[in-house]
N, CA, C and O atoms as a Tinker XYZ file with bonds, in Angstrom:
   336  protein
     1  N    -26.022000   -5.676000   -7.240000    73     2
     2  CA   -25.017000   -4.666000   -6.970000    64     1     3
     3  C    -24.691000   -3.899000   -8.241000    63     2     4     5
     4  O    -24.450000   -4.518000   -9.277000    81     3
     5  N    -24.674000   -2.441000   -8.191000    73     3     6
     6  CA   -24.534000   -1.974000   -9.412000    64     5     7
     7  C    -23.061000   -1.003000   -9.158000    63     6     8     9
     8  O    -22.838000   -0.077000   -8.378000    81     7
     9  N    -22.293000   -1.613000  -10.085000    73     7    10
    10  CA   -20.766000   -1.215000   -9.733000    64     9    11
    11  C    -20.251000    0.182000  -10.904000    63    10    12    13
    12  O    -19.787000    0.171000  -12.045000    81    11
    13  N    -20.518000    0.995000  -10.192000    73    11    14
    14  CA   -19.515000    2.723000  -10.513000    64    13    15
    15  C    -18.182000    2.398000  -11.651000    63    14    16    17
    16  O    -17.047000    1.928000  -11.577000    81    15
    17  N    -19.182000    3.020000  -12.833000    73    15    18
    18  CA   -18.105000    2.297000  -14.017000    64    17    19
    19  C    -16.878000    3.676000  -13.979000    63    18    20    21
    20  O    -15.820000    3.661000  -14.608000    81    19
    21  N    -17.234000    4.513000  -13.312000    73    19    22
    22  CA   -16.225000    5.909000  -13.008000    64    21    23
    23  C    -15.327000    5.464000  -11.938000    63    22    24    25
    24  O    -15.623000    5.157000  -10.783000    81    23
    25  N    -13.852000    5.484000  -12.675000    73    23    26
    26  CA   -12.518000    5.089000  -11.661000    64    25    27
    27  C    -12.312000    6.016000  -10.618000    63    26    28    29
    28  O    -12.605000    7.208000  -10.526000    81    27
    29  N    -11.569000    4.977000   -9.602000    73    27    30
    30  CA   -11.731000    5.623000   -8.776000    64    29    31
    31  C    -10.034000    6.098000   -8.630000    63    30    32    33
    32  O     -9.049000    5.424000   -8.933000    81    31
    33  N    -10.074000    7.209000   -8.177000    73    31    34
    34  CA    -8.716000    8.215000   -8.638000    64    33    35
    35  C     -7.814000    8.332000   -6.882000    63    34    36    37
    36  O     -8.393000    8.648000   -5.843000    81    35
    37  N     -6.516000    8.025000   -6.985000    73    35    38
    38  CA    -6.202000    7.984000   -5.725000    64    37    39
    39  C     -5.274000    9.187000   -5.845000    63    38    40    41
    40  O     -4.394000    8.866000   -5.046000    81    39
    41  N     -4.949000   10.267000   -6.298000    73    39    42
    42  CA    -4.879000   11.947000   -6.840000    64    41    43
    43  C     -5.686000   12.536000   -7.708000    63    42    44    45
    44  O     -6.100000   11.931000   -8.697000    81    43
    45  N     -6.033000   13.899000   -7.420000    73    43    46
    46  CA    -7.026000   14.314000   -7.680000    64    45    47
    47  C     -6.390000   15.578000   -8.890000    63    46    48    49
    48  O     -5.256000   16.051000   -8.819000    81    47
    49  N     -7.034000   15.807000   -9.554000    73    47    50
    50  CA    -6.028000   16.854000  -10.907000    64    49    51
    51  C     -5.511000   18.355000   -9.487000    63    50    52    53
    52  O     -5.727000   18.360000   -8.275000    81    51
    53  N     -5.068000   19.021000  -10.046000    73    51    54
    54  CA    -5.075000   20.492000   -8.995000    64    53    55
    55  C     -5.917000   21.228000  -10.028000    63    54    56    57
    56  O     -5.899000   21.100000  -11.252000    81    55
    57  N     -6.582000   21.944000   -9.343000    73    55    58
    58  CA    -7.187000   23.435000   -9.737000    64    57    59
    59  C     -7.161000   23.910000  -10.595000    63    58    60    61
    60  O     -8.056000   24.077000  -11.423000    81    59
    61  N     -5.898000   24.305000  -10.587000    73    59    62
    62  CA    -4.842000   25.891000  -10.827000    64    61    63
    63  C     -3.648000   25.066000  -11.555000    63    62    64    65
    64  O     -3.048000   24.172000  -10.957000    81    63
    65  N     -3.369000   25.413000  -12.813000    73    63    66
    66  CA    -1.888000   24.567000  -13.728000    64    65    67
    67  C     -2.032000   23.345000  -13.903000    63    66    68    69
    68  O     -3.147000   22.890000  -14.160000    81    67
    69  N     -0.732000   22.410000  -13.783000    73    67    70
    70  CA    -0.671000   21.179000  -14.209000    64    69    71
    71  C     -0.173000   20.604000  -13.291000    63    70    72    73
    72  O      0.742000   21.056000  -12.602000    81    71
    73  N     -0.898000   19.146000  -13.110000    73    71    74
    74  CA    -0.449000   18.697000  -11.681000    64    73    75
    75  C     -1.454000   18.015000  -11.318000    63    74    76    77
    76  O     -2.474000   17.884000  -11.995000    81    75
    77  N     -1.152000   17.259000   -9.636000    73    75    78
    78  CA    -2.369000   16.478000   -9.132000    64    77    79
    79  C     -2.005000   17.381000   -7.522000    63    78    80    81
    80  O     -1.192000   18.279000   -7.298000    81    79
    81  N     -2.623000   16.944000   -6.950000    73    79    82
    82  CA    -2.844000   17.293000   -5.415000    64    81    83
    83  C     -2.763000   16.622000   -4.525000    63    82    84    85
    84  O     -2.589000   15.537000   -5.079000    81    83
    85  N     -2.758000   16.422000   -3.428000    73    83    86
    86  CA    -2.656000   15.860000   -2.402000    64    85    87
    87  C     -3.439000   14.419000   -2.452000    63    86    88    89
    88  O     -4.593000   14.539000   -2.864000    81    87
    89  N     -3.191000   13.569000   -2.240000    73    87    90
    90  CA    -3.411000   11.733000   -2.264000    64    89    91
    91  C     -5.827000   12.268000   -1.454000    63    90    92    93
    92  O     -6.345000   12.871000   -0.515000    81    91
    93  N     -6.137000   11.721000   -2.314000    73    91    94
    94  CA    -7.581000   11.624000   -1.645000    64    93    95
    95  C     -7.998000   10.241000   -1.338000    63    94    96    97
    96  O     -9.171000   10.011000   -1.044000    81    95
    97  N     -7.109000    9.306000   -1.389000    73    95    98
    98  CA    -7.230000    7.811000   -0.734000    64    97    99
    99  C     -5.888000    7.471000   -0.064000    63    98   100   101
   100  O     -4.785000    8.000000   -0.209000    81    99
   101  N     -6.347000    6.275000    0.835000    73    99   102
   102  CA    -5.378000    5.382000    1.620000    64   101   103
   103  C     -3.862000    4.965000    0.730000    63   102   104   105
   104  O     -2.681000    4.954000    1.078000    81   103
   105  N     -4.600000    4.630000   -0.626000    73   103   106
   106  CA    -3.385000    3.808000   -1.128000    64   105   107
   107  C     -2.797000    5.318000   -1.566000    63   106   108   109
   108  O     -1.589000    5.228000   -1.346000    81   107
   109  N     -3.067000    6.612000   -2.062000    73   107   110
   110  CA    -2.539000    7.219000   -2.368000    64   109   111
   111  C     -1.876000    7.776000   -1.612000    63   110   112   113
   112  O     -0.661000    7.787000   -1.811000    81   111
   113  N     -2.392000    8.393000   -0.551000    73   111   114
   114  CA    -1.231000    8.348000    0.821000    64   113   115
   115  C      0.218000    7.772000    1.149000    63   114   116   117
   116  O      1.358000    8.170000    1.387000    81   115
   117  N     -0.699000    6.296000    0.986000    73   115   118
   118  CA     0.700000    5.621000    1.425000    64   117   119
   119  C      1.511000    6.033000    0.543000    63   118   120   121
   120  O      2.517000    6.606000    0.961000    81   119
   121  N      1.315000    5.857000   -1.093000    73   119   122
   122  CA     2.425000    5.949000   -1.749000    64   121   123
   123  C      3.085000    7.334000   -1.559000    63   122   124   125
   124  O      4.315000    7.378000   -1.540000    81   123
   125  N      2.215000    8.703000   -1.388000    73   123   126
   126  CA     2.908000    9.770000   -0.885000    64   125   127
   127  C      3.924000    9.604000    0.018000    63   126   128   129
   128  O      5.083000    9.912000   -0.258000    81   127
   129  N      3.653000    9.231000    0.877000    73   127   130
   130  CA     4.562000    8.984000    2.389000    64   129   131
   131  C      5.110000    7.829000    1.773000    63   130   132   133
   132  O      4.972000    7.135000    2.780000    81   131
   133  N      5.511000    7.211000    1.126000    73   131   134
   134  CA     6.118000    6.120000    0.987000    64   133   135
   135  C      7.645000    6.796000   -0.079000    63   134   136   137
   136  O      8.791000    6.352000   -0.155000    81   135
   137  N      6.934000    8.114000   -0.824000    73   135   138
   138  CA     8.016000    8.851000   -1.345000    64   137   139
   139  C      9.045000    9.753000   -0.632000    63   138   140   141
   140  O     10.255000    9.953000   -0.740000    81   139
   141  N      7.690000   10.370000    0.415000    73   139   142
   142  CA     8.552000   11.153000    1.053000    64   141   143
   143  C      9.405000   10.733000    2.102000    63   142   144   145
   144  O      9.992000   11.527000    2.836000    81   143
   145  N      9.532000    8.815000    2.236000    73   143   146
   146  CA    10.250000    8.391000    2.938000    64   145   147
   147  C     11.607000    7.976000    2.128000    63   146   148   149
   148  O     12.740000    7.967000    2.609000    81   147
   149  N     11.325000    7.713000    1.100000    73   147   150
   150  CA    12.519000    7.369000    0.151000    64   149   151
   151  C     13.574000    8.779000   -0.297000    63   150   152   153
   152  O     14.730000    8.916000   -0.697000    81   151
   153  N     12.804000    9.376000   -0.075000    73   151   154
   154  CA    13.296000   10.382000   -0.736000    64   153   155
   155  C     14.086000   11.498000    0.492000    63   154   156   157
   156  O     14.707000   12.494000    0.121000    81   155
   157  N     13.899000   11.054000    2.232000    73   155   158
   158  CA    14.599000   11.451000    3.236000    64   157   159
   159  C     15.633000   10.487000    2.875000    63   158   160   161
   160  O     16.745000   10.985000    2.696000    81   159
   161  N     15.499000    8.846000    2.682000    73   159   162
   162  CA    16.217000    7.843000    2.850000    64   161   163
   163  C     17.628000    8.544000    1.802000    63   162   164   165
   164  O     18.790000    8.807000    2.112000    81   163
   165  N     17.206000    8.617000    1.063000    73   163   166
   166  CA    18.422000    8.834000    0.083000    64   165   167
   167  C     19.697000    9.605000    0.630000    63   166   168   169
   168  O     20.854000    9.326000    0.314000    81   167
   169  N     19.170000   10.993000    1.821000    73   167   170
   170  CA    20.592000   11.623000    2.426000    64   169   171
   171  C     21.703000   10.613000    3.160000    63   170   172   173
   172  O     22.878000   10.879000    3.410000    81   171
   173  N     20.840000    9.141000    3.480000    73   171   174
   174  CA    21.898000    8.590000    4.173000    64   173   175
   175  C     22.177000    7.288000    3.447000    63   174   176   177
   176  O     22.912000    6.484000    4.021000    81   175
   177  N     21.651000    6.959000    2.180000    73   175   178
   178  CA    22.322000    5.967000    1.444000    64   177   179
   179  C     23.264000    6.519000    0.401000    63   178   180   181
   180  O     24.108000    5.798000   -0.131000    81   179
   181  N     23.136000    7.663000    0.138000    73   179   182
   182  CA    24.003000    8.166000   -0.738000    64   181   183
   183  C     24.224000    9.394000   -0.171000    63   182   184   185
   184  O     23.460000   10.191000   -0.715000    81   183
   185  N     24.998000   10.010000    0.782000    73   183   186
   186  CA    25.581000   10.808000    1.341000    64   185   187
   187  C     26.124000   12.008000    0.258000    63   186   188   189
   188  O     27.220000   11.815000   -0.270000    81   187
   189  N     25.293000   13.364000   -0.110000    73   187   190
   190  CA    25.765000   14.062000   -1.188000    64   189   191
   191  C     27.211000   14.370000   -1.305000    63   190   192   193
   192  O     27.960000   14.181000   -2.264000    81   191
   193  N     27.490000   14.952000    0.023000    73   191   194
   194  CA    28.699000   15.264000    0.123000    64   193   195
   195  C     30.330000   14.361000   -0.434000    63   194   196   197
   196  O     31.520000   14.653000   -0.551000    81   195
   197  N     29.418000   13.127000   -0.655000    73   195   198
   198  CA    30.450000   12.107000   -1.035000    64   197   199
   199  C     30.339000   11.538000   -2.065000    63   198   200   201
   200  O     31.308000   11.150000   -2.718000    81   199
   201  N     28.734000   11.332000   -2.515000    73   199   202
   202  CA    28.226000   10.437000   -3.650000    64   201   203
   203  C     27.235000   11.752000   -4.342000    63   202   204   205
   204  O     26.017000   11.586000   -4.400000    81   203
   205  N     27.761000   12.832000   -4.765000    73   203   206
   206  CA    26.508000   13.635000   -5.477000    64   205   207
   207  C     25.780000   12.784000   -6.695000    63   206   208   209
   208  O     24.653000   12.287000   -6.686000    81   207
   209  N     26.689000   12.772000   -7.656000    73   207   210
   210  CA    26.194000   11.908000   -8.627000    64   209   211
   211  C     25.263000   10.353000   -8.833000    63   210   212   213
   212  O     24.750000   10.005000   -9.896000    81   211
   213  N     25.222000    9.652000   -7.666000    73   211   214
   214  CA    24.591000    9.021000   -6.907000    64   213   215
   215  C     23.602000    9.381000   -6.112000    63   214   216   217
   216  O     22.768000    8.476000   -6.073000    81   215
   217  N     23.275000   10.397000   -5.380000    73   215   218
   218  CA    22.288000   10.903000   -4.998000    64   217   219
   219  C     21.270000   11.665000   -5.973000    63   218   220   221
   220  O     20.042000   11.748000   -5.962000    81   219
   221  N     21.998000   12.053000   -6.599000    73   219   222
   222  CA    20.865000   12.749000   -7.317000    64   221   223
   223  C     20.038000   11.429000   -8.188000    63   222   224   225
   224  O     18.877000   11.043000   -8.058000    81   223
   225  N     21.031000   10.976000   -9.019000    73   223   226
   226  CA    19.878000    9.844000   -9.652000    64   225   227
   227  C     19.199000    8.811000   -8.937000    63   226   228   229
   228  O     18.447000    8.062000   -9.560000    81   227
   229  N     19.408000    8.647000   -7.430000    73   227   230
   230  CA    18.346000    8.189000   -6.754000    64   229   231
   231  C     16.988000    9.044000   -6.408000    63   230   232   233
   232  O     15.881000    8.507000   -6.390000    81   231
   233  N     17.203000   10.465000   -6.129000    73   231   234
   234  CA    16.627000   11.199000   -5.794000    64   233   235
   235  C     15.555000   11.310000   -7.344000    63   234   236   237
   236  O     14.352000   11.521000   -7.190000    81   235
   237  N     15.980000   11.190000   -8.380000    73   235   238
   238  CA    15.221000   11.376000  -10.171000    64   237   239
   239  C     14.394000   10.159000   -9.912000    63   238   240   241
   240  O     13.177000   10.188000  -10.095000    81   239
   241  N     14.977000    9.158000   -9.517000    73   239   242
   242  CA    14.534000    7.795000   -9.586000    64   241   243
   243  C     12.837000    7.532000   -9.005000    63   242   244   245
   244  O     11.765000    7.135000   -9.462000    81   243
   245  N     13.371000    8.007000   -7.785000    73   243   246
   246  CA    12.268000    8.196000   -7.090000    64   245   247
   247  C     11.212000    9.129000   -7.026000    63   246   248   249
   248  O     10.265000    8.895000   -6.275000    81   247
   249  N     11.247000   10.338000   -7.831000    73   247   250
   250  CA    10.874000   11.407000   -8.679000    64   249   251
   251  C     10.193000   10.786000   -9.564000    63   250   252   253
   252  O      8.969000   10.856000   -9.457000    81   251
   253  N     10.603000   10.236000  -10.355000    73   251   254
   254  CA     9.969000    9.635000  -11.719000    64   253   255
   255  C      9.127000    8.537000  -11.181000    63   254   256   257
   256  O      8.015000    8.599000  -11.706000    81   255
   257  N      9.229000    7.517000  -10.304000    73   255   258
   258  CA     8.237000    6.759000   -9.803000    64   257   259
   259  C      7.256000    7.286000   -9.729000    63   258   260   261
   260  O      6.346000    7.253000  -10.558000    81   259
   261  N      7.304000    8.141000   -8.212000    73   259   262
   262  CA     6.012000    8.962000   -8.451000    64   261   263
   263  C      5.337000    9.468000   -9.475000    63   262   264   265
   264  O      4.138000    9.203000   -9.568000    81   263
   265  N      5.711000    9.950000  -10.042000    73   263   266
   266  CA     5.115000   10.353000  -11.088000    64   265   267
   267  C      4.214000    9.274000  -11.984000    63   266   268   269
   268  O      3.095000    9.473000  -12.457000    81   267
   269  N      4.882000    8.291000  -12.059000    73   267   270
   270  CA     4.553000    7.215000  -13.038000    64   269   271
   271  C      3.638000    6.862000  -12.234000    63   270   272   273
   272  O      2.822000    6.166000  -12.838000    81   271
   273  N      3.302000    7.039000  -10.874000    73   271   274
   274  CA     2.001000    6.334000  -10.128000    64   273   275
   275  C      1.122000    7.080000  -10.461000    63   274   276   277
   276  O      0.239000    6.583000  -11.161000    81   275
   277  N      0.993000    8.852000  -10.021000    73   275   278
   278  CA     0.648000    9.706000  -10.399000    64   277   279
   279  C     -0.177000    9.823000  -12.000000    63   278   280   281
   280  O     -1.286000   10.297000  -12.249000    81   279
   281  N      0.392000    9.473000  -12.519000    73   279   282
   282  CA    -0.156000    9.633000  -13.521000    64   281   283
   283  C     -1.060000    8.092000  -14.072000    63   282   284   285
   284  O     -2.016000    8.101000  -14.848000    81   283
   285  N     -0.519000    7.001000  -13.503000    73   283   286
   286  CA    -1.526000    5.812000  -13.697000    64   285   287
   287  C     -2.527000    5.790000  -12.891000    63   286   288   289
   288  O     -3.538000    5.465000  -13.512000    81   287
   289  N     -2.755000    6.011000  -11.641000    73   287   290
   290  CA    -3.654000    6.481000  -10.543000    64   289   291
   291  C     -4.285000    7.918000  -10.314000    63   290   292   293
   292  O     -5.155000    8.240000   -9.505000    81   291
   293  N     -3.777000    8.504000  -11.016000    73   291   294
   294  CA    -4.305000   10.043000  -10.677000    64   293   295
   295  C     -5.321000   10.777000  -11.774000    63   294   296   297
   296  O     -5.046000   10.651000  -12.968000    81   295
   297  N     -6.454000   11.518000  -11.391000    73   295   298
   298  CA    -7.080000   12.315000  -12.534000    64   297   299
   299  C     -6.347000   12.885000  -13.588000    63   298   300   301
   300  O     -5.489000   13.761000  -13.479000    81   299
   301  N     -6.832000   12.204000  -14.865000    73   299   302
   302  CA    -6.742000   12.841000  -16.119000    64   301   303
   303  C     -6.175000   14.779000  -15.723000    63   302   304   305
   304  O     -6.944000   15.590000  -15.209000    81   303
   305  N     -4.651000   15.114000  -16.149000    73   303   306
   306  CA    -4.603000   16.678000  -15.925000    64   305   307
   307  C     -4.078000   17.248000  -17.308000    63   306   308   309
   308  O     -3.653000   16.841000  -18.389000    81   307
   309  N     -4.298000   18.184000  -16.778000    73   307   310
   310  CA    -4.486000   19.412000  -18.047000    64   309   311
   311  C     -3.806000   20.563000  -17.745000    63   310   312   313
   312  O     -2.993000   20.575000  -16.821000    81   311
   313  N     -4.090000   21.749000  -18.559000    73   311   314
   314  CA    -3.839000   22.870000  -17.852000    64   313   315
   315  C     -5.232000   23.654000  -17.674000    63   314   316   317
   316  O     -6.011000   24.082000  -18.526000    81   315
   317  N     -5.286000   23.703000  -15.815000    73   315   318
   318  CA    -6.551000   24.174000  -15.704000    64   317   319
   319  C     -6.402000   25.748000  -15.054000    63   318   320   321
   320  O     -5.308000   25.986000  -14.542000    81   319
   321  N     -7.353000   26.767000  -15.039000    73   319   322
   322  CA    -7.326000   28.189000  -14.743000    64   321   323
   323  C     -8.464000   28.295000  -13.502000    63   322   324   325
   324  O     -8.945000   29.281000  -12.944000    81   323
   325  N     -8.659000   27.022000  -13.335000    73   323   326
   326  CA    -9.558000   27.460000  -11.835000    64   325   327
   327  C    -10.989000   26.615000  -12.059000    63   326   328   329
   328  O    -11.115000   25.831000  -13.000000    81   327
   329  N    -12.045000   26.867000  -11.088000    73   327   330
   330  CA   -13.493000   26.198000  -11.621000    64   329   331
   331  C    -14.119000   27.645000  -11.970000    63   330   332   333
   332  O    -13.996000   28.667000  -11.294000    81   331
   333  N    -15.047000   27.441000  -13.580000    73   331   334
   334  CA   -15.494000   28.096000  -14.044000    64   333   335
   335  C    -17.268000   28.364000  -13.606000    63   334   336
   336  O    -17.925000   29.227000  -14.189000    81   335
């Protein structure tokens, strides 16, 4: 068995600026949808209207996770101007 020493990336860089793109695996998915569930969750654990200051740093919280996956799982990014 000859094993693909090239990682395998569960976000892909974007195109165009800085950034990744849409999840191109299962686990990356999930964790997408796993944000964009936390991140509905938050209107009703921390109710803005009552807890702003609380909502928002859940809302960063979960912001910055992603990211931190994003960037341990995701293609090396840059600032890119397109394919040349």
């Amino acid at each position: 068995m000859n094993k693909s020493t090239s990682p395998k990336y569960w976000f892909p860089a974007k195109s165009y600026g800085f950034g990744w793109g849409l999840p191109i695996t299962w686990q990356g998915w999930l964790v997408f949808l796993g944000a964009l569930l936390l991140f509905a969750c938050g209107a009703f654990l921390f109710p803005p209207q009552q807890m702003l200051v609380a909502y928002i740093v859940y809302e960063v919280a979960v912001f910055a996770l992603l990211l931190f996956i994003c960037q341990r799982k995701g293609e090396p990014t840059r600032w890119r101007w397109g394919k040349k």
